[in-house]
ZALO-902688 format. One record per residue: residue number from 1; residue in one letter; y, x, z of N, C-alpha, C in turn. Coordinates in Angstrom, 1 decimal. Example, Ala and Ser with C-alpha at 12.3 -4.5 7.8 and 13.67 -1.06 7.14 Angstrom:
REC  num  residuo      ny      nx      nz     cay     cax     caz      cy      cx      cz
REC    1        A    -5.7    13.2     7.8    -4.5    12.3     7.8    -3.3    13.2     7.8
REC    2        S    -2.2    12.8     7.1    -1.1    13.7     7.1     0.0    12.9     7.9
END
This chain:
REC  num  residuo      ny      nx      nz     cay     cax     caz      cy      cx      cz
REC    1        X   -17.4   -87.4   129.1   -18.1   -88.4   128.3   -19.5   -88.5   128.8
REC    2        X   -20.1   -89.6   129.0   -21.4   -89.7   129.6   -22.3   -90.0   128.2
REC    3        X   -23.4   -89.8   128.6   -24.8   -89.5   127.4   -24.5   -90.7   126.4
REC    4        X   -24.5   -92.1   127.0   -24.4   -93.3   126.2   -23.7   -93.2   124.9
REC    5        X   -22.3   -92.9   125.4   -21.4   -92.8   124.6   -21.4   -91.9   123.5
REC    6        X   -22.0   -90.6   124.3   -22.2   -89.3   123.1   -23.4   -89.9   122.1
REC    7        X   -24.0   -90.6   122.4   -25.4   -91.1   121.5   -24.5   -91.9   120.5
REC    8        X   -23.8   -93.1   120.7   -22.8   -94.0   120.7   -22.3   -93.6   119.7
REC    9        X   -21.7   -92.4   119.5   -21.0   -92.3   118.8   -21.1   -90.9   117.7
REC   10        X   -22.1   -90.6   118.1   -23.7   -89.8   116.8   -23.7   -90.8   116.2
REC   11        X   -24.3   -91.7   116.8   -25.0   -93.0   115.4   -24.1   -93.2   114.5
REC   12        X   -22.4   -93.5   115.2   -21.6   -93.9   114.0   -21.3   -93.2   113.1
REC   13        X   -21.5   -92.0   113.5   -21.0   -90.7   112.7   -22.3   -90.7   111.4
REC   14        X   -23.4   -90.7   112.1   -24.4   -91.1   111.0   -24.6   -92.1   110.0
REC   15        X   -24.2   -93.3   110.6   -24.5   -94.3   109.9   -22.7   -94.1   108.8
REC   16        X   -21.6   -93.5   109.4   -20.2   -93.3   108.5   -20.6   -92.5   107.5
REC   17        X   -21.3   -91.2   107.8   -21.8   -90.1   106.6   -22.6   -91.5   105.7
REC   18        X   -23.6   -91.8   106.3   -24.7   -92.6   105.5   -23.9   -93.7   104.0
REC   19        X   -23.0   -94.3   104.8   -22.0   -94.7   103.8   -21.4   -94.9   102.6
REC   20        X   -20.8   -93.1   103.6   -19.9   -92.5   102.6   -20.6   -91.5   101.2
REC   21        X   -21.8   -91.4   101.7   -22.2   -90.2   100.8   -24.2   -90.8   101.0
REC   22        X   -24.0   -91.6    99.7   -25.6   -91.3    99.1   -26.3   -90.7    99.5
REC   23        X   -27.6   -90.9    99.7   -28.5   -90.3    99.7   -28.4   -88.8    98.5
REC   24        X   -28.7   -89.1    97.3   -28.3   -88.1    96.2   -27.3   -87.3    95.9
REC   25        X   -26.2   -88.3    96.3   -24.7   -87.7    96.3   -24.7   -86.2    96.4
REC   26        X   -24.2   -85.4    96.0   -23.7   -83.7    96.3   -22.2   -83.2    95.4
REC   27        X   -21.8   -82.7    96.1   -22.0   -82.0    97.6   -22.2   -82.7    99.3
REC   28        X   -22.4   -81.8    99.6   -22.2   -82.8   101.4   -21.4   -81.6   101.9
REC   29        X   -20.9   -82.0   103.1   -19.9   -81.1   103.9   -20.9   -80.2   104.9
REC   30        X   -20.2   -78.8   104.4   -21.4   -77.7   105.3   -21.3   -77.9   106.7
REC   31        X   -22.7   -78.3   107.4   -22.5   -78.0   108.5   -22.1   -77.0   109.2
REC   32        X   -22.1   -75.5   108.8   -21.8   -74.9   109.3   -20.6   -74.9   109.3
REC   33        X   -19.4   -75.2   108.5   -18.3   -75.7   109.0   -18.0   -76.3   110.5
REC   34        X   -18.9   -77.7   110.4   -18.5   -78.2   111.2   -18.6   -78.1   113.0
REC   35        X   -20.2   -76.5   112.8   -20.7   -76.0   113.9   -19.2   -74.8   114.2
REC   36        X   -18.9   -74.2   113.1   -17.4   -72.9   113.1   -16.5   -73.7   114.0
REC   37        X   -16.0   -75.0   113.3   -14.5   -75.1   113.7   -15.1   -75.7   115.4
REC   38        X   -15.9   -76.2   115.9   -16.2   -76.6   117.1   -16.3   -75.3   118.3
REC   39        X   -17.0   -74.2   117.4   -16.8   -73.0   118.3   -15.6   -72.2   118.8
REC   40        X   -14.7   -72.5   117.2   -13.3   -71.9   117.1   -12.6   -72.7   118.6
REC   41        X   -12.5   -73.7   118.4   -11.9   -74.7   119.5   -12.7   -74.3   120.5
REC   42        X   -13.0   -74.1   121.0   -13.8   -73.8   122.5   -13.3   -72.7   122.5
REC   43        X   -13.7   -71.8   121.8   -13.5   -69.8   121.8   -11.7   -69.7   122.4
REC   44        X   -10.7   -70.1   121.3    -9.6   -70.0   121.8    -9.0   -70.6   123.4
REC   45        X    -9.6   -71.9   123.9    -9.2   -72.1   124.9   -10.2   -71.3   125.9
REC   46        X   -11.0   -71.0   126.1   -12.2   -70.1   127.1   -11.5   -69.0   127.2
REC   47        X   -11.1   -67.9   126.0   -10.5   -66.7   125.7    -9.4   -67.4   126.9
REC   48        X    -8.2   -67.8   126.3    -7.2   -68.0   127.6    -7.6   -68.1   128.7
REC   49        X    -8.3   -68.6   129.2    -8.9   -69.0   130.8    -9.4   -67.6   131.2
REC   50        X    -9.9   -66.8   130.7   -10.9   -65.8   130.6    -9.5   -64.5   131.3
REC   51        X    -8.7   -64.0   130.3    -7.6   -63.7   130.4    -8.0   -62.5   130.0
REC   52        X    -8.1   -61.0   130.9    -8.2   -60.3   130.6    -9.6   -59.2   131.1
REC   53        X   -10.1   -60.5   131.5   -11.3   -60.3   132.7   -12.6   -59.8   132.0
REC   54        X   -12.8   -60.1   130.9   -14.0   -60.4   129.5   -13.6   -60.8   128.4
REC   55        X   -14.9   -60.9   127.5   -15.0   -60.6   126.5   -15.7   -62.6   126.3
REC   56        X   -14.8   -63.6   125.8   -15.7   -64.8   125.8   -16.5   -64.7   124.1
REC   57        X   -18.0   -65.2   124.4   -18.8   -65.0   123.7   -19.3   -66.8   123.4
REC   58        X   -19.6   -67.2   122.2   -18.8   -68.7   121.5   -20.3   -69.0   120.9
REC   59        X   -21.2   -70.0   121.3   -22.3   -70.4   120.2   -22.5   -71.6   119.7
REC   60        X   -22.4   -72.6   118.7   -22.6   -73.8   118.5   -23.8   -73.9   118.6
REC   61        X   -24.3   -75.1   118.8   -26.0   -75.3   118.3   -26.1   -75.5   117.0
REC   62        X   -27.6   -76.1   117.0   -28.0   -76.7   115.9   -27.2   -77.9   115.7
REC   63        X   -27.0   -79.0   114.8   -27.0   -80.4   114.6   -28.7   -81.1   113.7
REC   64        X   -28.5   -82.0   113.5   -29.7   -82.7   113.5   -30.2   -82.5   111.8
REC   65        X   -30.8   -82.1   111.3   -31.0   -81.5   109.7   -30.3   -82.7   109.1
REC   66        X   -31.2   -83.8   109.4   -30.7   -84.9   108.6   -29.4   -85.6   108.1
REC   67        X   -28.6   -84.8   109.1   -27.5   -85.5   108.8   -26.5   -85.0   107.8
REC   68        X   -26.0   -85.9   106.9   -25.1   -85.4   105.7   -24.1   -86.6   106.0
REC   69        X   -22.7   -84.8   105.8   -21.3   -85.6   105.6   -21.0   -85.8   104.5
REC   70        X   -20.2   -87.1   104.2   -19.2   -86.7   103.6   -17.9   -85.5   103.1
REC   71        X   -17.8   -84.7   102.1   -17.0   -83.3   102.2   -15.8   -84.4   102.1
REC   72        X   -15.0   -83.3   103.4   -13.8   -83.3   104.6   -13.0   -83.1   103.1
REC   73        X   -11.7   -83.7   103.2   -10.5   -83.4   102.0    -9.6   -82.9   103.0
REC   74        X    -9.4   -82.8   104.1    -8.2   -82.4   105.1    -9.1   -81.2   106.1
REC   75        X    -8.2   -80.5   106.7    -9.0   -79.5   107.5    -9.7   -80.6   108.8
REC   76        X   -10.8   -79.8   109.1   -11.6   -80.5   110.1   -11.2   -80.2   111.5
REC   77        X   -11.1   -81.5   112.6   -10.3   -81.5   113.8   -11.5   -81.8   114.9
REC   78        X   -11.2   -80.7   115.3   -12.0   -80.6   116.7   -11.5   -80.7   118.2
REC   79        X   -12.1   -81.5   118.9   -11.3   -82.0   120.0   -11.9   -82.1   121.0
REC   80        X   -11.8   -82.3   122.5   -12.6   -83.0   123.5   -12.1   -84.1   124.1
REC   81        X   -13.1   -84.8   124.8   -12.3   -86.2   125.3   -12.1   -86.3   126.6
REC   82        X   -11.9   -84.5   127.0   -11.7   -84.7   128.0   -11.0   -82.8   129.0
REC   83        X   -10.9   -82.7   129.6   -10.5   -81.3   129.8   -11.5   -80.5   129.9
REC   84        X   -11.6   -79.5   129.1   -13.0   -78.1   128.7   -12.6   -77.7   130.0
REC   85        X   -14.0   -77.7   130.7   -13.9   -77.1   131.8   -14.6   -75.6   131.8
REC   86        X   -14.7   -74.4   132.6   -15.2   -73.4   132.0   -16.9   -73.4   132.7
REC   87        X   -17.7   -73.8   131.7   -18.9   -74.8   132.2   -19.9   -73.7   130.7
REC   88        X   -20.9   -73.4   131.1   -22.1   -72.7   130.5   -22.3   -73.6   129.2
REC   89        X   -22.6   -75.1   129.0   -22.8   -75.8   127.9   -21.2   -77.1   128.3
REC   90        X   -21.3   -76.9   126.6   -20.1   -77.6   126.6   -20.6   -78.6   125.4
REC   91        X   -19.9   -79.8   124.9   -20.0   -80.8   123.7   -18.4   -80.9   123.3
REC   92        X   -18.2   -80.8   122.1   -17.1   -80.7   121.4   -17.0   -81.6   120.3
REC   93        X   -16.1   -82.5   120.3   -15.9   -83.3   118.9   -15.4   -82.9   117.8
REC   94        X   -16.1   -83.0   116.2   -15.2   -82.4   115.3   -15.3   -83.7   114.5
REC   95        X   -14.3   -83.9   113.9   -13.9   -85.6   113.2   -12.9   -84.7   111.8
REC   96        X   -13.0   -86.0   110.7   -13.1   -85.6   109.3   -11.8   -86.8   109.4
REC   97        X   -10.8   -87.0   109.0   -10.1   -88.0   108.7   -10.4   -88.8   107.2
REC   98        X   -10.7   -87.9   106.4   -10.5   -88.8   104.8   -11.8   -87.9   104.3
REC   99        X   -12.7   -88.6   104.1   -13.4   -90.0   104.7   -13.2   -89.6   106.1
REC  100        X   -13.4   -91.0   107.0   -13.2   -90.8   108.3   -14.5   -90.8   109.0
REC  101        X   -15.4   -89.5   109.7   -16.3   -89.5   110.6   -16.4   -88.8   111.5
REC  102        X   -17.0   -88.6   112.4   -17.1   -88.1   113.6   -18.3   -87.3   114.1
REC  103        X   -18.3   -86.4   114.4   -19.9   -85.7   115.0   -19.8   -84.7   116.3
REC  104        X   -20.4   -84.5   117.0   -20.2   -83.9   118.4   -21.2   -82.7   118.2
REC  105        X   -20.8   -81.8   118.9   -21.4   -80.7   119.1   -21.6   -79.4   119.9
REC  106        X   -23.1   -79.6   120.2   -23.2   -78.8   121.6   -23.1   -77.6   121.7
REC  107        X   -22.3   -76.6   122.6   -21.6   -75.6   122.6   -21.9   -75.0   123.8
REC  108        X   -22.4   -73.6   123.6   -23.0   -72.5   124.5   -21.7   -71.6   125.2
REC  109        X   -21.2   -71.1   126.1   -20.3   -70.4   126.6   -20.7   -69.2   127.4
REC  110        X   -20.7   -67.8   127.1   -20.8   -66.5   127.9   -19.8   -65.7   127.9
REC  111        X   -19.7   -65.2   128.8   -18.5   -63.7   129.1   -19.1   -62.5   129.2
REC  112        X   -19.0   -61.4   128.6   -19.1   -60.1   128.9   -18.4   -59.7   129.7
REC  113        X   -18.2   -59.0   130.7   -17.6   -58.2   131.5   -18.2   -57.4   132.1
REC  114        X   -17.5   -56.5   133.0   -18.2   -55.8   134.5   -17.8   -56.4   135.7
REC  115        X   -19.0   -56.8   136.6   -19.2   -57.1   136.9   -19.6   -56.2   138.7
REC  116        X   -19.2   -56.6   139.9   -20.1   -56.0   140.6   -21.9   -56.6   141.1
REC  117        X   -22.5   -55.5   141.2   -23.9   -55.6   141.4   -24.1   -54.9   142.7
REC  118        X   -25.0   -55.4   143.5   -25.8   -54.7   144.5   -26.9   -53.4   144.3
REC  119        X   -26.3   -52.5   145.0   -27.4   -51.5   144.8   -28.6   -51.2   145.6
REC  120        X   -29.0   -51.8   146.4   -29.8   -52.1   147.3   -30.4   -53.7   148.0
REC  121        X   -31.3   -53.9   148.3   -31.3   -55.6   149.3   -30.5   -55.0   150.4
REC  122        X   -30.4   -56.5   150.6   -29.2   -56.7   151.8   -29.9   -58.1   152.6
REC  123        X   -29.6   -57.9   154.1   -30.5   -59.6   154.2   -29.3   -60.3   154.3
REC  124        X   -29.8   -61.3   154.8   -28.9   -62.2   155.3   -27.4   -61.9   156.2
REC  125        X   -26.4   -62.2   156.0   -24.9   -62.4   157.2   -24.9   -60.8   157.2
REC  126        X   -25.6   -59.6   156.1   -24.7   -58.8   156.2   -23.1   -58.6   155.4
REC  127        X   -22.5   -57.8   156.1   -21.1   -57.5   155.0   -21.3   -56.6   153.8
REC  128        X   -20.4   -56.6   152.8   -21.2   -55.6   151.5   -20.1   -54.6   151.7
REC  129        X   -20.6   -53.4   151.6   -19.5   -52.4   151.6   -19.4   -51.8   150.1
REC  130        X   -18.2   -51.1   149.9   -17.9   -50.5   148.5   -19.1   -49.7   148.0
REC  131        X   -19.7   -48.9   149.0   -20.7   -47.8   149.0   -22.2   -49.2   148.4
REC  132        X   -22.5   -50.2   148.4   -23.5   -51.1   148.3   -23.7   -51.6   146.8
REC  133        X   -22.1   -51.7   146.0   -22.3   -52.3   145.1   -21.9   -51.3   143.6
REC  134        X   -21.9   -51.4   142.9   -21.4   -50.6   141.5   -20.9   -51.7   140.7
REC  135        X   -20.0   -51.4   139.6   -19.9   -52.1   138.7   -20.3   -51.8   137.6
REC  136        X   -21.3   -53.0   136.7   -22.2   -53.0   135.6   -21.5   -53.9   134.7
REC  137        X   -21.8   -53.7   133.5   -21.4   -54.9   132.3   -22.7   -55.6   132.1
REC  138        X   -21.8   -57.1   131.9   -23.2   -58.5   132.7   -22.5   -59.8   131.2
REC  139        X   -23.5   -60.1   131.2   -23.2   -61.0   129.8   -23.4   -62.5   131.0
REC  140        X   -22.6   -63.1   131.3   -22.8   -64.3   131.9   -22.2   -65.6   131.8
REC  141        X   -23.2   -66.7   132.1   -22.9   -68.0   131.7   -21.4   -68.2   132.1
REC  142        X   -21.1   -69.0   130.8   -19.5   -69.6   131.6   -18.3   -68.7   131.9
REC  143        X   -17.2   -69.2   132.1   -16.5   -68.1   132.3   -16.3   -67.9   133.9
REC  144        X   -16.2   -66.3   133.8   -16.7   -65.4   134.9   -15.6   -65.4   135.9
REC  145        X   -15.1   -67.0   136.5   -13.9   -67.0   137.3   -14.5   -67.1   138.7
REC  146        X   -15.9   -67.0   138.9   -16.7   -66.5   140.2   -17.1   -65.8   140.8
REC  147        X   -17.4   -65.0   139.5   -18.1   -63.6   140.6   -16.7   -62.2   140.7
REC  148        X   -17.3   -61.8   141.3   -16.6   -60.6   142.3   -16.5   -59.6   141.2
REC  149        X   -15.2   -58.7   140.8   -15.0   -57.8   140.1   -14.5   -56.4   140.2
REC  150        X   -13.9   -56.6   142.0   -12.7   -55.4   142.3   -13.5   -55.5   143.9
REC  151        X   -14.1   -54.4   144.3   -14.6   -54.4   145.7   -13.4   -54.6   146.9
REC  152        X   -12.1   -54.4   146.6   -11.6   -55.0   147.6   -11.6   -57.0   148.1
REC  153        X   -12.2   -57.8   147.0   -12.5   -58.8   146.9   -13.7   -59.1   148.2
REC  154        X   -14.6   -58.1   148.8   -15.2   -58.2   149.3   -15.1   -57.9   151.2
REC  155        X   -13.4   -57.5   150.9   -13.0   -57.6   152.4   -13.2   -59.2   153.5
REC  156        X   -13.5   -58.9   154.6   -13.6   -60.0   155.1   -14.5   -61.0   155.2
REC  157        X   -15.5   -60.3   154.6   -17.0   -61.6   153.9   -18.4   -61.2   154.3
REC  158        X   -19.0   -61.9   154.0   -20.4   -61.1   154.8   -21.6   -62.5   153.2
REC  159        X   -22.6   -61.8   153.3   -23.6   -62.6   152.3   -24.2   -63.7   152.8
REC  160        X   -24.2   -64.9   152.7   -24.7   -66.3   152.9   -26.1   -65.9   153.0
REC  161        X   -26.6   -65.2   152.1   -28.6   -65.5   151.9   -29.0   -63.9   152.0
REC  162        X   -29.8   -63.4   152.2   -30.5   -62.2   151.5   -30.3   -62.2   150.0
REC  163        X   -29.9   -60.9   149.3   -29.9   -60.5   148.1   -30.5   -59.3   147.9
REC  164        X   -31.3   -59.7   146.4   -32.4   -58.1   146.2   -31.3   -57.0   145.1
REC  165        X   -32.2   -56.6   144.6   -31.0   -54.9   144.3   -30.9   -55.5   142.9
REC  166        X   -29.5   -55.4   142.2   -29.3   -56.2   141.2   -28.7   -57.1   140.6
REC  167        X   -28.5   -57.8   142.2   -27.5   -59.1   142.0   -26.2   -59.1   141.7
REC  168        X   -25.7   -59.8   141.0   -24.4   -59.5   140.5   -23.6   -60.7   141.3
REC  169        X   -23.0   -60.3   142.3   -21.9   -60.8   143.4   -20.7   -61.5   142.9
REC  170        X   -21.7   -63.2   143.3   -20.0   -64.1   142.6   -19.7   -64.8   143.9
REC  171        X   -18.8   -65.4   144.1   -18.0   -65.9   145.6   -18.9   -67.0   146.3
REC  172        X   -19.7   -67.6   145.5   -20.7   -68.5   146.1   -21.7   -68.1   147.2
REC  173        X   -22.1   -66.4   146.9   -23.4   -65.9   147.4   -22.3   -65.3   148.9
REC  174        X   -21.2   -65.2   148.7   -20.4   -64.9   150.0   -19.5   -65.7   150.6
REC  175        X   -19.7   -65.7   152.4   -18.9   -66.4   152.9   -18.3   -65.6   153.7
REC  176        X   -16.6   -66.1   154.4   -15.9   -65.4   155.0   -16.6   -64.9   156.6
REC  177        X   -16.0   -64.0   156.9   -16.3   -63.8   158.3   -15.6   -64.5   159.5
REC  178        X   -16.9   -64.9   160.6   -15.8   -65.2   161.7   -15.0   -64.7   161.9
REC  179        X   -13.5   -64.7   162.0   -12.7   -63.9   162.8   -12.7   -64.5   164.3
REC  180        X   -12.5   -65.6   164.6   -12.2   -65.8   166.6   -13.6   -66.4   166.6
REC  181        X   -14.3   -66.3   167.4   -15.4   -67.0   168.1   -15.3   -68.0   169.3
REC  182        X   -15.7   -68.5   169.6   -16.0   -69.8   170.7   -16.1   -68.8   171.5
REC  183        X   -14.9   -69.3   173.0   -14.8   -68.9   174.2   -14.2   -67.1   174.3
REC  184        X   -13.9   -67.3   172.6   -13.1   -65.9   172.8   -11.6   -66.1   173.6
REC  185        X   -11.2   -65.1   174.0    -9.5   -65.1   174.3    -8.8   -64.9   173.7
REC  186        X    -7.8   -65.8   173.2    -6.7   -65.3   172.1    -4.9   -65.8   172.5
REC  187        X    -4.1   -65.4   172.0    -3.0   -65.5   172.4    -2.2   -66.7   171.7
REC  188        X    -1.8   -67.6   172.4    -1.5   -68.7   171.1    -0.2   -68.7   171.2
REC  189        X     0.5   -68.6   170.0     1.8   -68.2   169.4     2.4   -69.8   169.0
REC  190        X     3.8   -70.2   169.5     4.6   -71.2   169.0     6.3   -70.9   168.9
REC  191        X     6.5   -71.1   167.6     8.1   -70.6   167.6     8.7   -72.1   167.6
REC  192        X    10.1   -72.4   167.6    11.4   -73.1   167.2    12.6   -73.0   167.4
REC  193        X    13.2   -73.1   166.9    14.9   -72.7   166.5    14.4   -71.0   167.0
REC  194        X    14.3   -70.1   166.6    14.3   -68.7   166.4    13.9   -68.1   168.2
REC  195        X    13.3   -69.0   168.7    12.3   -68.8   170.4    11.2   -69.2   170.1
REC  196        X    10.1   -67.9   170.5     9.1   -67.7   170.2     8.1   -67.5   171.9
REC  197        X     7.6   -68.6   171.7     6.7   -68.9   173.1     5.1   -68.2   173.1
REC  198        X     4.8   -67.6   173.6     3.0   -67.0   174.3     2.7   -67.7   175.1
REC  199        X     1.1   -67.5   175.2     0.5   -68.1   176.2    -0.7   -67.7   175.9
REC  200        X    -1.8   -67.5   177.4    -3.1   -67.5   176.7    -4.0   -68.6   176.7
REC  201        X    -5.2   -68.4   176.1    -5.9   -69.5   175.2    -7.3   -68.8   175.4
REC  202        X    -8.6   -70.2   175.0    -9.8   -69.8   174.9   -10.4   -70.3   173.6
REC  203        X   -10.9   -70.2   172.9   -10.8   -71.0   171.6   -11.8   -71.9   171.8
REC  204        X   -12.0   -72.9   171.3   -13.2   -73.7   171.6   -14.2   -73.9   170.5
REC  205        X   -14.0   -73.4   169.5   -15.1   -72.8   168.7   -14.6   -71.9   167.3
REC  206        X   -15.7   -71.7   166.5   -15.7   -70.5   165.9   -14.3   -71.1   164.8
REC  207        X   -14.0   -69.8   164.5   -12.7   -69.8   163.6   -13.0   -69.1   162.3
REC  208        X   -12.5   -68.7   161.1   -12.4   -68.1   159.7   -11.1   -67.3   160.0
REC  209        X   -10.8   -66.6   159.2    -9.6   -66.4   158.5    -8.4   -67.2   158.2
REC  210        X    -7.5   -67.5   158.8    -6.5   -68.9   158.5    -6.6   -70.1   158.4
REC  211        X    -8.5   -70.1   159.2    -8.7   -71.7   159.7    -8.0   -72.2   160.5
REC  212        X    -8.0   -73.4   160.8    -7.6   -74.6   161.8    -9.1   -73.9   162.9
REC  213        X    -8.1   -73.7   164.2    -9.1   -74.1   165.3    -8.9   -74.8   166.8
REC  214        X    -9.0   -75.3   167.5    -8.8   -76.1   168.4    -9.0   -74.4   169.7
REC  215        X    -7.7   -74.6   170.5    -7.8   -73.2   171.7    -7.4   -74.3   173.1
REC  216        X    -8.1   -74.0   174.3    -7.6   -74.2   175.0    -6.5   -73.8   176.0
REC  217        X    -5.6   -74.1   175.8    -4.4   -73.2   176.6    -4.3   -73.2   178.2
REC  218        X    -4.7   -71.5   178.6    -5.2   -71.5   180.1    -4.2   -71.8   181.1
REC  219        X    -2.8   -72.3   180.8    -1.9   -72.2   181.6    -1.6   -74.1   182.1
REC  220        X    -1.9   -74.3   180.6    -1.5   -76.2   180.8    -2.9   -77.1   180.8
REC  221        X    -3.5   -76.2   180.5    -5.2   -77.2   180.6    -5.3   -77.9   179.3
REC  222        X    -4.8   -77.9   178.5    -4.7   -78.6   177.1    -5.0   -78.2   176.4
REC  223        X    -5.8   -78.7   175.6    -6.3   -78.3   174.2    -5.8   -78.4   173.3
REC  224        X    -5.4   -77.6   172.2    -4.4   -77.3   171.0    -5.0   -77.1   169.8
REC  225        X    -4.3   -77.2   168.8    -4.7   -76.7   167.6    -4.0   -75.9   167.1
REC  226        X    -4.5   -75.1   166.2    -3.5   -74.3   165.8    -4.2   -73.2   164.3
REC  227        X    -3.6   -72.4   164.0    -4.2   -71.6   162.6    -4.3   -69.9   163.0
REC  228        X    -5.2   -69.5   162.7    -5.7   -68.3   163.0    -4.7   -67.2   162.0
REC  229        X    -4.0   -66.0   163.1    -3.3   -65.2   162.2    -4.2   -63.5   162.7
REC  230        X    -4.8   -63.8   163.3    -5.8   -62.5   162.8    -6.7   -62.5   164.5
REC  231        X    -7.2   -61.9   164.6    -8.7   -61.7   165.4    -8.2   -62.2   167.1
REC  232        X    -7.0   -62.0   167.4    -6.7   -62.4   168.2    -5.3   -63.3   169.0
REC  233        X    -4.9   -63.9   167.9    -3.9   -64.6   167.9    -4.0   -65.8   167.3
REC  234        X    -3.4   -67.0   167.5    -3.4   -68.6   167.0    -2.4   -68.7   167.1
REC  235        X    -1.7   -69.3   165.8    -0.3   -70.0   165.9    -0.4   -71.8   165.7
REC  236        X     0.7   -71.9   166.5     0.6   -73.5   167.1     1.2   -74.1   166.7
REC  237        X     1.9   -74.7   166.0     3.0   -75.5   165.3     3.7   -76.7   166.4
REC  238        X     5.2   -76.7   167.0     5.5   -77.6   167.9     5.8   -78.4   166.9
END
C-alpha cells in the first residue's frame, strides 16, 4: 500500500469514527484494543516464518490521541492488503464491521535469538573461521532469516567489507568464494545416454560455486559453457 492511500484511508476511518460517535458520546472503542489485535495478527504470522530460530518480539505504535471509535459490537479484524513480509516496520489494518471503520497501524518487528558474532576485526575478502566467531543472543530487526546462526554456514565464503569485533554475521556482509579463476585449468565434463566425455579446458573467467562459466576447450578451440562442480572441474551440458 503506498502512503497516499494509507493517509486515504486514516481520513475515512476518522471522519467514519467522527460520524458514528459524538464528540461527547461514551464509551469509545479502546485503542488499545485496536493496537492488541494488530500486534496479535503480525505476532502469529512472524512466529511461523521465524520457526524455531527465535523468539518474535511484536510492538504496535501509537495512533493519533484524537481519534475516537465507535465501540466494535463484533470482534475486531485485522488484515493486510498485502503479503507481511518479514520487514522491521510493518502497517496492519484493523476494521470494525458494525459500525463499519477502518484504521491502520504501525507495527515494530524484532527477534531474539543467538546469533553469530565476530570476535575480533577482520578486513576485507578475509574467510571467517569457527575459531573467529561465538554465538551471542542479539535482539534484531525483523525476522532473523539473514544472518548466520550455525558456523558451518560460513563454509565457502569470505567477508565483502572489513568488520570490527562485534558484528553479528548476516549473509549480506558475506560473499561466496572463487572457486575456478580466469585462465585456471579445469577439466570439462559432458555426459549422454550413460557416456561420459573429458576434456581439458581454461576457464575464461572467474567462477563461484555452481556458477555458470564460459571454459575454453584446449582440444577444439571453442569456447563453452558450463557449471562449476568443484575447484577443478566444469560440467557441460550437450
Amino acid at each position: 500500500m503506498n502512503r497516499a492511500q494509507r493517509n486515504f484511508d486514516c481520513l475515512a476511518a476518522l471522519l467514519t469514527a467522527a460520524l458514528a460517535l459524538p464528540a461527547s458520546a461514551q464509551p469509545a472503542q479502546a485503542v488499545d484494543e485496536v493496537r492488541h489485535a494488530a500486534a496479535d495478527f503480525v505476532r502469529q504470522r512472524m512466529q511461523t516464518s521465524a520457526g524455531a530460530a527465535g523468539t518474535v518480539h511484536v510492538e504496535a505504535g501509537a495512533l493519533d490521541a484524537r481519534l475516537r471509535l465507535a465501540p466494535c459490537a463484533q470482534p475486531l479484524q485485522a488484515f493486510s492488503n498485502s503479503e507481511l513480509r518479514p520487514a522491521p516496520r510493518l502497517t496492519v489494518g484493523v476494521r470494525c464491521t458494525q459500525p463499519a471503520w477502518t484504521v491502520y497501524v504501525p507495527v515494530q518487528v524484532e527477534t531474539e535469538l543467538n546469533v553469530l558474532v565476530l570476535q575480533r576485526a577482520l578486513p576485507r575478502s578475509s574467510p571467517v573461521q569457527p575459531l573467529d566467531v561465538k554465538s551471542e543472543p542479539r535482539r534484531v530487526p525483523g525476522i532473523a532469516a539473514s544472518y548466520i546462526l550455525d558456523a558451518s554456514q560460513l563454509a565457502g565464503r569470505h567477508l565483502r567489507n572489513t568488520a570490527a569485533p562485534g558484528t553479528a554475521l548476516t549473509v549480506d556482509l558475506l560473499t561466496a568464494d572463487v572457486l575456478v579463476r580466469r585462465g585456471q585449468r579445469v577439466t570439462l565434463i559432458a555426459s549422454a545416454g550413460g557416456i561420459e566425455v573429458r576434456a581439458q579446458g581454461e576457464a575464461v573467467a572467474d567462477a563461484m560455486p555452481d556458477g555458470r562459466v564460459r571454459v575454453l576447450n584446449l582440444n577444439s578451440h571453442r569456447v563453452v559453457e558450463g557449471r562449476v562442480e568443484s575447484r577443478d572441474s566444469v560440467r557441460v551440458s550437450l
